[in-house]
C-alpha positions as CSV (number, residue, x, y, z in Angstrom):
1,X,-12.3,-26.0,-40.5
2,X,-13.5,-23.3,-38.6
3,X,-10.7,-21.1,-37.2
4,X,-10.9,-19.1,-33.7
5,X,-8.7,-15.8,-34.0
6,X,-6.3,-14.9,-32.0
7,X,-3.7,-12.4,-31.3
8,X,-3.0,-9.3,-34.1
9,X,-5.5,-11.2,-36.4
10,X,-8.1,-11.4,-34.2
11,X,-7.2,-7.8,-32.9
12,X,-7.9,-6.4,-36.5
13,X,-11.4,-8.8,-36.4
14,X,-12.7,-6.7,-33.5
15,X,-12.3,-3.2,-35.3
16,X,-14.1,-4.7,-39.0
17,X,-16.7,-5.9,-36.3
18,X,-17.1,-3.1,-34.9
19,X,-17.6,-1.2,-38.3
20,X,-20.7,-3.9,-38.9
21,X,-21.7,-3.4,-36.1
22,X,-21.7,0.7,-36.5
23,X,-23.3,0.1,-39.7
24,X,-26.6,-2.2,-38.3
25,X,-27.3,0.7,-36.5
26,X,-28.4,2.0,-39.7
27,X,-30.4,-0.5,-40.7
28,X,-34.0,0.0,-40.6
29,X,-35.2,-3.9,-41.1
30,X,-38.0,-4.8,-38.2
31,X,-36.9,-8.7,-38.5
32,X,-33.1,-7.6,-37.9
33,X,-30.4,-5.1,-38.5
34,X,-27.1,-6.5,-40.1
35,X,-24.6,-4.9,-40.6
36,X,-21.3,-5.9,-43.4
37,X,-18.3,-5.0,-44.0
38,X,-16.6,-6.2,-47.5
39,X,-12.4,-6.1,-46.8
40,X,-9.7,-6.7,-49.5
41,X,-7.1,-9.2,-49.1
42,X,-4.8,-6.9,-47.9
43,X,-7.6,-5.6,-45.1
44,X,-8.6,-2.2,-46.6
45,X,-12.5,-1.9,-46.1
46,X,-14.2,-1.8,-50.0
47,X,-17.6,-1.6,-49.0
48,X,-19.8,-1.4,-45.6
49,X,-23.6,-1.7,-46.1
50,X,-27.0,-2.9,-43.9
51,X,-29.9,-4.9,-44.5
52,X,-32.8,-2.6,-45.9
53,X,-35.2,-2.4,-48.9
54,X,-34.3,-2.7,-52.6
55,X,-34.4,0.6,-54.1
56,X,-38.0,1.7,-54.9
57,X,-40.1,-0.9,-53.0
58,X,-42.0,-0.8,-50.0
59,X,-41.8,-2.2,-47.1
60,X,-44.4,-5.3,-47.2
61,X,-43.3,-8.0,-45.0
62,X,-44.0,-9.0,-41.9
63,X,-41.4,-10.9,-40.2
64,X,-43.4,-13.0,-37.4
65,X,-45.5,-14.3,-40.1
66,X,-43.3,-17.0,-41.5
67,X,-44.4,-20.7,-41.7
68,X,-42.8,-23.6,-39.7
69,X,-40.1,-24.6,-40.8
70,X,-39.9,-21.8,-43.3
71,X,-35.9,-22.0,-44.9
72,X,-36.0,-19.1,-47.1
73,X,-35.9,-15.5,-46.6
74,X,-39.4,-13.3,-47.3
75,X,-38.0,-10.7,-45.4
76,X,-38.1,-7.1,-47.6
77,X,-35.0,-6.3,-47.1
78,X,-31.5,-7.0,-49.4
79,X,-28.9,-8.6,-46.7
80,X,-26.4,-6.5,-45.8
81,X,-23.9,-9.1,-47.3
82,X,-25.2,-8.9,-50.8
83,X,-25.6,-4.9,-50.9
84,X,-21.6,-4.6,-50.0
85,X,-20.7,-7.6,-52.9
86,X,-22.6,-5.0,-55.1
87,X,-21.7,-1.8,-53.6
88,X,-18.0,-3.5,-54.2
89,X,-18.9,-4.4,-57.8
90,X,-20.6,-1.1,-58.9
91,X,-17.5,0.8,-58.0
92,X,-15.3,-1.9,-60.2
93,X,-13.0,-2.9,-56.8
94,X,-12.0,-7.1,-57.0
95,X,-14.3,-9.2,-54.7
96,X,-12.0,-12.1,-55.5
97,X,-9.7,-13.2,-52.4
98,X,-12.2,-10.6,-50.5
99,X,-13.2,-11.3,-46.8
100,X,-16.6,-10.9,-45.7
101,X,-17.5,-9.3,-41.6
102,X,-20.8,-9.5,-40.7
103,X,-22.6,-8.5,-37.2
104,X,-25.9,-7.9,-35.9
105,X,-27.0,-5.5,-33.1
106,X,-29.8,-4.8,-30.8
107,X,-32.5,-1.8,-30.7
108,X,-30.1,-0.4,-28.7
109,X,-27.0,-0.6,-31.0
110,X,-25.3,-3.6,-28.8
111,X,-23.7,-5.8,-31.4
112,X,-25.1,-9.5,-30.9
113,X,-23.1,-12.6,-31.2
114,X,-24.2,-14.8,-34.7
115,X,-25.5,-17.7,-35.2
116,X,-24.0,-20.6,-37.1
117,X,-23.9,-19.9,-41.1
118,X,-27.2,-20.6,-42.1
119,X,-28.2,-18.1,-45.6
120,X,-27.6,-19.9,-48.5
121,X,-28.5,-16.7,-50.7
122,X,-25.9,-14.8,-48.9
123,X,-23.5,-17.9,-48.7
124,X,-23.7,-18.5,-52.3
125,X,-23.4,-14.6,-53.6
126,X,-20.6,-14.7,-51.6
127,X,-19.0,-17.4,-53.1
128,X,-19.8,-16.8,-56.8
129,X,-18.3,-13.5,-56.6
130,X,-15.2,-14.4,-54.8
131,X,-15.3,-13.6,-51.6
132,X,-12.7,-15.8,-49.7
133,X,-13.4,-15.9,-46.4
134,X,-16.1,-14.9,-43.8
135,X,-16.0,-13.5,-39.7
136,X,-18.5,-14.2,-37.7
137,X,-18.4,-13.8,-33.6
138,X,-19.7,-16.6,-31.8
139,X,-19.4,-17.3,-28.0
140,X,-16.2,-19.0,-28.5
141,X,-14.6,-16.4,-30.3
142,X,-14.2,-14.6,-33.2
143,X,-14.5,-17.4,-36.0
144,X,-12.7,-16.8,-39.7
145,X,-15.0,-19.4,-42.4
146,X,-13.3,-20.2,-46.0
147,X,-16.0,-19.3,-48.3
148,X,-16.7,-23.2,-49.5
149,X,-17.3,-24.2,-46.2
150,X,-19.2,-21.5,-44.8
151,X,-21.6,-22.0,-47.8
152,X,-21.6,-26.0,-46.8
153,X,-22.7,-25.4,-42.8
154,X,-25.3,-22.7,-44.7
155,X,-26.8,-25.4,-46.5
156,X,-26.9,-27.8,-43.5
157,X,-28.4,-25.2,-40.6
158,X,-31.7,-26.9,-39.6
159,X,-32.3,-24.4,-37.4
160,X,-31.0,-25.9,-34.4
């Protein structure tokens, strides 16, 4: 189940959101800047990254141009969530028991609220390296995800 933080826990939520959200100000994606923040089990930040292009390639897609119904990604850009799993791994820290923050923000830098889980790529990188749990702010709070459920809801989003 879904839990809504509250108190010190969800005190300490607002501040990794608030590094996500710093870091989608980076990003350079025309669909959407995402921002991630990789924490350790005992909440020390191992990586923070945003969405942008794989190293080398150009940008080529066009984000308005998807098909109905479309449930994949042909965005350019690697998710934020995937470049801090590797940004964790290349510098040999332990994803396992690892807590994933992501956020969104405007073209002005205001962080957005998120949807329901819905990227399965993400959702299952996430889970095959270990990560444990994911935050996500919704209108009804900051919400903490187990890793085996959040991956579930991502594989039943109909975009609804």
């Amino acid at each position: 189940m879904p839990e809504i933080l509250t108190g010190t826990a969800k005190e300490q939520a607002q501040m990794w959101l608030q590094a996500a959200g710093n870091a989608a100000c980076h990003s350079a994606c025309l669909r959407r800047k995402c921002g991630s923040v990789l924490l350790s089990e005992g909440g020390e930040i191992y990586a923070e990254d945003v969405n942008k292009l794989p190293r080398g390639a150009e940008a080529h897609c066009n984000p308005y141009q998807l098909g109905q119904g479309f449930k994949s990604d042909k965005a350019c850009c690697v998710h934020a969530e995937q470049r801090s799993i590797l940004q964790a791994l290349q510098k040999g820290q332990k994803v396992e028991g690892s807590t994933m923050v992501f956020a969104s923000v405007d073209d002005a830098g205001n962080r957005l609220q998120s949807g329901r889980p819905y990227c399965t790529i993400c959702s299952k990188m996430a889970l095959e390296s270990g990560v444990k749990y994911w935050i996500l702010e919704h209108a009804e709070g900051i919400t903490r995800y187990e890793a085996l459920e959040y991956n579930k809801l991502s594989f039943e989003y109909n975009g609804d």
